[in-house]
C-alpha positions as CSV (number, residue, x, y, z in Angstrom):
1,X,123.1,133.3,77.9
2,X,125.0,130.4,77.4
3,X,124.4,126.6,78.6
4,X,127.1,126.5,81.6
5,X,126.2,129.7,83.0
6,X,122.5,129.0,82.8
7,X,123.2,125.4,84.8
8,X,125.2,127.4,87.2
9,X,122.2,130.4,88.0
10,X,119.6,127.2,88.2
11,X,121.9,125.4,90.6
12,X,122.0,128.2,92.7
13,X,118.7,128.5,92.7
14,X,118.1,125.3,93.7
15,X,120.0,125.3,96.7
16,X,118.6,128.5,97.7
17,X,115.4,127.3,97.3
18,X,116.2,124.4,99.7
19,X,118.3,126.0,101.9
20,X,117.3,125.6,105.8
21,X,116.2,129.0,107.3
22,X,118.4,130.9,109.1
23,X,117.5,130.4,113.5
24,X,117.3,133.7,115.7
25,X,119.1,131.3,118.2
26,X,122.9,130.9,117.3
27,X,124.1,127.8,119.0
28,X,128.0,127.5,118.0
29,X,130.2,124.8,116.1
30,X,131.3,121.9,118.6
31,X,135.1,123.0,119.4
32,X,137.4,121.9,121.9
33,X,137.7,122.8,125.3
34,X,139.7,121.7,128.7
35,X,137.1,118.7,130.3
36,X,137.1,121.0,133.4
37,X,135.4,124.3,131.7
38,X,132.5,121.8,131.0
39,X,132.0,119.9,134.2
40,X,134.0,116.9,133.2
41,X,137.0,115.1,135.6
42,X,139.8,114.9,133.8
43,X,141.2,112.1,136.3
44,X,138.1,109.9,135.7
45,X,138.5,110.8,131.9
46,X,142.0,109.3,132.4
47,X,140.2,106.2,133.2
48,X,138.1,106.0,130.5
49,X,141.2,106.4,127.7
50,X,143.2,103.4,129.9
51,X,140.0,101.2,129.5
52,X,140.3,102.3,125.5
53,X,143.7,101.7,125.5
54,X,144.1,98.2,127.2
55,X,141.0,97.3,124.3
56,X,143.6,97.6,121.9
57,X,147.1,96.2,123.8
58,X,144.9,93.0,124.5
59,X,143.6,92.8,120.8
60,X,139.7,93.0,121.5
61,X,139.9,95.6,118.7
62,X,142.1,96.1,115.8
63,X,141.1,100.0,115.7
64,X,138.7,102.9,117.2
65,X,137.6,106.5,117.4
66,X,136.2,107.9,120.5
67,X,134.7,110.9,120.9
68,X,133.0,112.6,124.4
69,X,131.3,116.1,124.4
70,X,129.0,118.0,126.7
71,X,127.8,121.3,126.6
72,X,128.7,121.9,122.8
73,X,132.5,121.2,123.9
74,X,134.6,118.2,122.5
75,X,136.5,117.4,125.9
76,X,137.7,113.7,124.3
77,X,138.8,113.1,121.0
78,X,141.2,110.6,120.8
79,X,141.8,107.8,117.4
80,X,143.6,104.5,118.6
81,X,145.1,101.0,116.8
82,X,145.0,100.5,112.8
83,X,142.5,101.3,110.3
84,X,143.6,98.7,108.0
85,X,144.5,95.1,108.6
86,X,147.0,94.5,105.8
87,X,148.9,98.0,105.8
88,X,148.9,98.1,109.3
89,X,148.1,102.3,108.6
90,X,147.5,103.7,111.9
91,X,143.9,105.2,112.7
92,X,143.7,108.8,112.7
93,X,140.5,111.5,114.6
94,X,139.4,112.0,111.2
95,X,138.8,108.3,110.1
96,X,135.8,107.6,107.9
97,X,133.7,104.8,109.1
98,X,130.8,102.8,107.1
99,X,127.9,103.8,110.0
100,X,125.3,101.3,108.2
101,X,122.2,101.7,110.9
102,X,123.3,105.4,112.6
103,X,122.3,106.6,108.6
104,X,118.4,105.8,109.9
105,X,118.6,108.5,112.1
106,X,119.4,110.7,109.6
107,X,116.7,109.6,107.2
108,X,114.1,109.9,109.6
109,X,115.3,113.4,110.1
110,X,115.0,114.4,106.5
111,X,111.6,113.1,106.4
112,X,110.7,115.0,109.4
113,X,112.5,118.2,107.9
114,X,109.4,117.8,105.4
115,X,106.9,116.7,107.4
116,X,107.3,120.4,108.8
117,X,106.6,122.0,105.3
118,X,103.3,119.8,105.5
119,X,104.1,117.6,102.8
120,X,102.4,114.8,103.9
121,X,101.2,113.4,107.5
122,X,103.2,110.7,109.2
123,X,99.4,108.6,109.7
124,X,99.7,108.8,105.5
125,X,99.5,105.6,103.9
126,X,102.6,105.1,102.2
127,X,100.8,103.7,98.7
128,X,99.5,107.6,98.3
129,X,102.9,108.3,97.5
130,X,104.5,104.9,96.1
131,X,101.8,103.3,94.4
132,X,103.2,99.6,94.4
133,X,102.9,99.3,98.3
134,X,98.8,99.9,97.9
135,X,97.0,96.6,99.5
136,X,100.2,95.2,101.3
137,X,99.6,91.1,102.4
138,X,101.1,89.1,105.4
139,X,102.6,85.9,104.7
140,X,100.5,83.0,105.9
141,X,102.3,79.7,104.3
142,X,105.8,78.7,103.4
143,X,107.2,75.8,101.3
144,X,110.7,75.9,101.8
145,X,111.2,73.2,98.6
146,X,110.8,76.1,96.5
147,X,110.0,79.2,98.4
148,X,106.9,79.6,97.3
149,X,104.1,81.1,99.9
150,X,101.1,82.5,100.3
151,X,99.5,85.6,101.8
152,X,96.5,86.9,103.4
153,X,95.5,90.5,103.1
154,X,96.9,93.2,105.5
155,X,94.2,94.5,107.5
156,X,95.6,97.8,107.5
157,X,98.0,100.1,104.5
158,X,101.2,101.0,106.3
159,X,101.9,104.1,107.2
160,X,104.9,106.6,107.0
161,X,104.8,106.5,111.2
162,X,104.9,102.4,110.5
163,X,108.0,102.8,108.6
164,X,110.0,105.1,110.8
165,X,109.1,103.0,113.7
166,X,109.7,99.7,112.6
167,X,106.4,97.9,113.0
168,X,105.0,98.0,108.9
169,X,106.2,94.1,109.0
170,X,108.3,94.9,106.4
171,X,111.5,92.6,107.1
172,X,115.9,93.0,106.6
173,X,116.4,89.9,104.4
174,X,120.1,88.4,104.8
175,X,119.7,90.1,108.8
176,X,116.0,88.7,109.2
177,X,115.0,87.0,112.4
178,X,112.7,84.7,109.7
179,X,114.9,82.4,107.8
180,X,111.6,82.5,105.4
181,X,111.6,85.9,105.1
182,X,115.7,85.9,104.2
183,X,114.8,83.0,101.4
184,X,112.3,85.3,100.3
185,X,114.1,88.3,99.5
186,X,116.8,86.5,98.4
187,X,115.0,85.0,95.7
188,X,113.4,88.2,94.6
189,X,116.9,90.2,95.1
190,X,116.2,92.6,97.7
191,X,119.5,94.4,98.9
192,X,119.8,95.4,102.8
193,X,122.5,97.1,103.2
194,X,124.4,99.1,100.3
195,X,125.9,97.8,96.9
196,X,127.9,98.6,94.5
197,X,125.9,97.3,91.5
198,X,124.0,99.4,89.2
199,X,121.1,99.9,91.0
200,X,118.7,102.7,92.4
201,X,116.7,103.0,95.6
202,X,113.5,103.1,93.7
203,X,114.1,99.8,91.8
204,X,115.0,98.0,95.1
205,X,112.2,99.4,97.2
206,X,109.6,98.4,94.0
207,X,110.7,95.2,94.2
208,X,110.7,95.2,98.3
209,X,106.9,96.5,97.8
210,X,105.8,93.5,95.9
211,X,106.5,90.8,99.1
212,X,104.7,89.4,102.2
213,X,104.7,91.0,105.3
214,X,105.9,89.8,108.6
215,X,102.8,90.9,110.5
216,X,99.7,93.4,110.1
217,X,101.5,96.9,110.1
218,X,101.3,98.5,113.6
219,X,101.1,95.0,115.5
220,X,105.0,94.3,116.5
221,X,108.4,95.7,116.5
222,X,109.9,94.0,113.4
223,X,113.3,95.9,112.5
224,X,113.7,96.5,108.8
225,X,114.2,98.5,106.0
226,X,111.5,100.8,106.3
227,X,114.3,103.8,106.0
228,X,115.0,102.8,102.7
229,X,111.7,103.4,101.3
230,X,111.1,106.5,103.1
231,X,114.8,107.6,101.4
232,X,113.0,106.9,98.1
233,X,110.0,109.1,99.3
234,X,111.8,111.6,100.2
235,X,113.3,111.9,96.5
236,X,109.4,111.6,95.6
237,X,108.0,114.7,97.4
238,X,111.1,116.8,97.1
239,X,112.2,115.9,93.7
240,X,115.2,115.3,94.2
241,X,117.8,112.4,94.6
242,X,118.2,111.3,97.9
243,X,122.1,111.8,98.2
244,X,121.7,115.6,96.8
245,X,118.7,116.5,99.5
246,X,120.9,115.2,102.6
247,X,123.9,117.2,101.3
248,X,121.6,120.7,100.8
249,X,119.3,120.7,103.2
250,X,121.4,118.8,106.1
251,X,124.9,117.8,106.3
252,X,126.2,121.8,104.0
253,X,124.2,123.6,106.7
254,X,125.9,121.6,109.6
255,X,128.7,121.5,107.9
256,X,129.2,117.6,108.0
257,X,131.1,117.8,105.3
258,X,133.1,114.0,105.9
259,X,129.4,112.5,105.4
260,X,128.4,110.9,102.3
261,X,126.8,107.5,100.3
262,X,130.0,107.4,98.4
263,X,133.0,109.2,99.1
264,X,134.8,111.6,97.0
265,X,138.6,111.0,95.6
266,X,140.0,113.2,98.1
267,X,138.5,111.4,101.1
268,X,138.7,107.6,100.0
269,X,142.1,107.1,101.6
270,X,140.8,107.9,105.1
271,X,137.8,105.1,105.2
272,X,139.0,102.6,107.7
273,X,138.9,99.1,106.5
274,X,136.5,96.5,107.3
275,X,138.4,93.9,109.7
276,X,137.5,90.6,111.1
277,X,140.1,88.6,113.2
278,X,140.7,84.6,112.0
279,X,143.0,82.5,113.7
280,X,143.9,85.0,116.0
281,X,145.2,87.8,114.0
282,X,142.9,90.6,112.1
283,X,142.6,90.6,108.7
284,X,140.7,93.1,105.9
285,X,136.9,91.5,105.8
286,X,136.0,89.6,102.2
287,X,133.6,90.3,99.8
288,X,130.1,88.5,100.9
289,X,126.1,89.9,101.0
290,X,127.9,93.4,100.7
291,X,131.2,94.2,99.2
292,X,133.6,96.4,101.6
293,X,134.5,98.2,99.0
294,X,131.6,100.3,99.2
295,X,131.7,103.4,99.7
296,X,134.8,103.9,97.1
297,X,133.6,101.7,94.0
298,X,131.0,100.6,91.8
299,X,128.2,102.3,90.2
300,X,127.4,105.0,93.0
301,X,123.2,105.2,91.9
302,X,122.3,103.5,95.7
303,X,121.4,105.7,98.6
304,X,120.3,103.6,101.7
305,X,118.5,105.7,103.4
306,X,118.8,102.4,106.3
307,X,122.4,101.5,106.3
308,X,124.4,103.8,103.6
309,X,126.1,106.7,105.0
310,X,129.8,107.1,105.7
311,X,130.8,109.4,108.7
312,X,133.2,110.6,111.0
313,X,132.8,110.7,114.8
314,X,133.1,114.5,114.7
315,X,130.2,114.9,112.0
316,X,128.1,112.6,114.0
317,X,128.6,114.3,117.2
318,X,127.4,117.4,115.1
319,X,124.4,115.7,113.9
320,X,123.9,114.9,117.6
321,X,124.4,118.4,118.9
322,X,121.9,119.8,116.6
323,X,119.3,117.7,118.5
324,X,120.9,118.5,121.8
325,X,120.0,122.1,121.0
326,X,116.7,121.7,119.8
327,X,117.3,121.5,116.2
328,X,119.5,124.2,115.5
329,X,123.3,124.4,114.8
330,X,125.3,127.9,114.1
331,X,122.0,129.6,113.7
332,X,120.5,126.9,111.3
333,X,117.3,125.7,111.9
334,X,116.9,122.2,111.2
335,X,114.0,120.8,113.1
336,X,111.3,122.9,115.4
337,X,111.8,121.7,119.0
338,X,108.4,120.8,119.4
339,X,109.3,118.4,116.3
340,X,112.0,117.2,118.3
341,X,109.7,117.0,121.2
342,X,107.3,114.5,119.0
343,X,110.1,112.4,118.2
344,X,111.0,111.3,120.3
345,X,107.6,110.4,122.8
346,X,107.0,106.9,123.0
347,X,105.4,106.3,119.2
348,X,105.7,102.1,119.5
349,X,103.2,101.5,123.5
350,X,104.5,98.3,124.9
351,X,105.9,96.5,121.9
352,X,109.1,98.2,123.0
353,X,109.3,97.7,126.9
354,X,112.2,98.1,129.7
355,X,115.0,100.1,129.4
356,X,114.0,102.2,126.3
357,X,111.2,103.3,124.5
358,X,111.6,104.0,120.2
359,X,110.3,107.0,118.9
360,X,110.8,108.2,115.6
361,X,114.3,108.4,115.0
362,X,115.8,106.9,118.3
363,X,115.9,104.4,121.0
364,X,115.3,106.6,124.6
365,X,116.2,105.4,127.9
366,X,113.3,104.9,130.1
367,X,113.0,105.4,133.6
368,X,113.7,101.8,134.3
369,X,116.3,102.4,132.0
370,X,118.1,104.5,134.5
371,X,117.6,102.3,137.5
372,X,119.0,99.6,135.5
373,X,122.2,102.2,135.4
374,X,125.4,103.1,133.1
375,X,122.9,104.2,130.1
376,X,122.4,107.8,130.8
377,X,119.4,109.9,131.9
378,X,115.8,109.4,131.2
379,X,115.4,111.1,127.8
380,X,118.7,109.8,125.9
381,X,118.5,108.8,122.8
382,X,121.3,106.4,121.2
383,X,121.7,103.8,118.0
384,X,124.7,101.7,116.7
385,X,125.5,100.2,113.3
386,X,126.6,97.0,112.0
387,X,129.7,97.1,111.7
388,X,130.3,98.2,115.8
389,X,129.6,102.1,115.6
390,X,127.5,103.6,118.1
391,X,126.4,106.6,119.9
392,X,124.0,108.6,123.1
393,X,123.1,111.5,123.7
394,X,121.6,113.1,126.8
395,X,119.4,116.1,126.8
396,X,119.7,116.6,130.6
397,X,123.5,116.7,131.1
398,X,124.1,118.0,127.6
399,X,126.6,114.8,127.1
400,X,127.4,112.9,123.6
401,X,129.2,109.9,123.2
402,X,130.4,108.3,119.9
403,X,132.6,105.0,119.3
404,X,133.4,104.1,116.2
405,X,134.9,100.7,115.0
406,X,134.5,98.6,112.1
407,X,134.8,95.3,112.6
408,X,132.4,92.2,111.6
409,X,132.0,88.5,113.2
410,X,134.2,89.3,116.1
411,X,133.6,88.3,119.5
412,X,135.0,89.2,123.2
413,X,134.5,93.0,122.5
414,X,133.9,94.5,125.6
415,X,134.4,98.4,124.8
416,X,130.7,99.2,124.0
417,X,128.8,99.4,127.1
418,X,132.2,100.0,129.3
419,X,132.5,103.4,127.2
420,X,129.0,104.1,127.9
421,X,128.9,103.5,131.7
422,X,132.1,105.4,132.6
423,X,131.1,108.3,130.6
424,X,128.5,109.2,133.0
425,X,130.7,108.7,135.9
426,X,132.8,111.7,134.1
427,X,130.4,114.2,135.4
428,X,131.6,116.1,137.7
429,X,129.6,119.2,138.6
């Protein structure tokens, strides 16, 4: 037997061995359909494009892909403006967008995916699977002469269910609410979002592992980059890199195929630049804390598992369906509906109040959250990203919405919650 076909039977059996299990139900693809076979108003829908289209004619936004399904049926698909500043290229439904924060739903999936094979249980104390994190401290004093500090001991190990919920006191450095905590891990050189250095996940959450804590884990909401580290435990349990578990286990079987940490040849021309607008005109966004040309360059070793996925609007939506459906896609089974179910229930009590609750993966309308109106019906579940991407979905009326730009330090943008709020005045059934 020689050495290529050897790799070739073990990387088949590797995949197989990973593979999701095949679902008795058989949901189908998301494909198009007229708005009216789905309970939509094509007049109102009408509205809605307009209110997209006058976005761009006033130059609130240089570019954007929109995206409204319901019942498993794209009824709005529609790419507007330019996806690049200086080429003026035009935007195009199959755009690939930097998503940032929307990859956190994703991770949070994956560890969930194992979390059903009983690999570990989500009250686990993280330091049983990456030792550096055992006896965790909270800062207590700053000098900001020379950013030295000290800490006091946590009173409690954080937990996998601290991580995915945001409340370890683990902080987001350069996006930190504590200037102390950004001089912090600046100085030990903690990256946030992606990079295009020569770096791994592990390295970077070793490092992370090492410094204060905002708060005793469990006590507040604190957003940060506990996705990341549970991105590096998922490579720990499964064995496997983090990029390579997502594309066998998640994004093959949905068939996401436009959805990666770093994009292949063939799909680099279709990632839409970066843009910013200065002295009134839009321009391609400079290298600063991250480098936009992430995902197409540099060393390609650093899988986010908070902010480093690349994605369409129509892979997302996919993503999205498989949870409208309880977990399964084309008779895939990704996630047990009772999983779902757990996911998202209220996992924070009151340090999340009003409008939404956060669960495990999500942020889900409450029911003051509907009586504040234009969010959608108790139960939906929604994110964005940094760099003005963002989606809903709602299990009730079977409705997704996705909106993808990618702009940074912009202001006057008003498309976000007006795309939200007219498409549930769409219904029409």
């Amino acid at each position: 037997m020689n050495r290529a076909y050897f790799t070739a039977v073990l990387f088949l059996l590797i995949n197989l061995s990973f593979a999701q299990t095949p679902s008795q139900k058989k949901s189908p693809p998301l494909t198009e359909a007229t708005p009216q076979s789905v309970g939509i108003s094509p007049e109102r829908l009408k509205k809605l494009d307009a209110m997209l289209e006058e976005s761009i004619k006033n130059d609130e936004n240089p570019g954007l892909v929109a995206l409204v399904a319901r019942n498993g049926k794209i009824v709005y698909h529609t790419a507007k403006g330019s996806a690049n500043a200086s080429t003026g290229k035009a935007m195009t439904k199959d755009a690939i967008f930097r998503i940032a924060s929307q990859t956190k739903a994703i991770t949070s999936t994956a560890v969930m995916m194992l979390w059903e094979e009983g690999e570990f249980r989500l009250d686990d104390p993280i330091s049983k699977f990456i030792p550096e994190f055992k006896n965790p401290r909270v800062l207590q004093n700053f000098r900001y002469g020379d950013t030295t500090f000290t800490a006091i001991s946590a009173n409690k190990e954080i937990t996998i269910r601290h991580l995915l919920t945001h409340t370890s006191g683990l902080g987001y450095g350069v996006i930190d609410g504590d200037e102390r905590m950004k001089m912090i891990y600046h100085k030990a050189g903690i990256i946030d979002l992606y990079t295009t250095e020569n770096i791994s996940i592990g390295d970077n959450i070793k490092k992370l592992a090492a410094l204060p804590l905002h708060h005793n884990p469990g006590e507040k909401y604190t957003y940060s980059e506990g996705l990341d580290v549970l991105g590096y435990l998922i490579e720990i349990v499964s064995g496997m890199p983090f990029d390579r578990f997502l594309r066998i286990k998640l994004f093959d079987p949905l068939g996401m195929n436009d959805t990666w940490f770093y994009l292949p040849d063939a799909k680099a021309d279709r990632l839409v630049k970066v843009q910013r607008k200065v002295d009134g005109k839009w321009e391609n966004f400079p290298i600063t804390f991250y480098d936009p040309q992430y995902p197409v360059s540099g060393a390609k070793r650093f899988f986010s598992g908070g902010a480093g996925l690349s994605s369409t609007a129509k892979d997302y939506a996919t993503f999205l369906q498989m949870y409208l459906n309880g977990g399964e896609l084309n008779g895939v089974r990704i996630l047990s509906r009772k999983t779902i179910e757990t996911m998202m229930k209220n996992q924070v009590g009151d340090l999340w109040g009003g409008a939404k609750h956060y669960g495990l993966a999500f942020g889900v309308v409450t029911g003051n959250g509907v009586a504040d109106g234009g969010i959608g019906s108790e139960g939906t579940f929604d994110w964005g990203g940094y760099f003005n991407t963002q989606y809903f979905a709602d299990p009730q009326e079977k409705i997704i919405g996705i909106l993808m730009k990618q702009t940074s330090q912009t202001s006057g943008d008003q498309t976000g919650w007006k795309f939200r709020q007219m498409v549930f005045t769409l219904l029409d059934d």
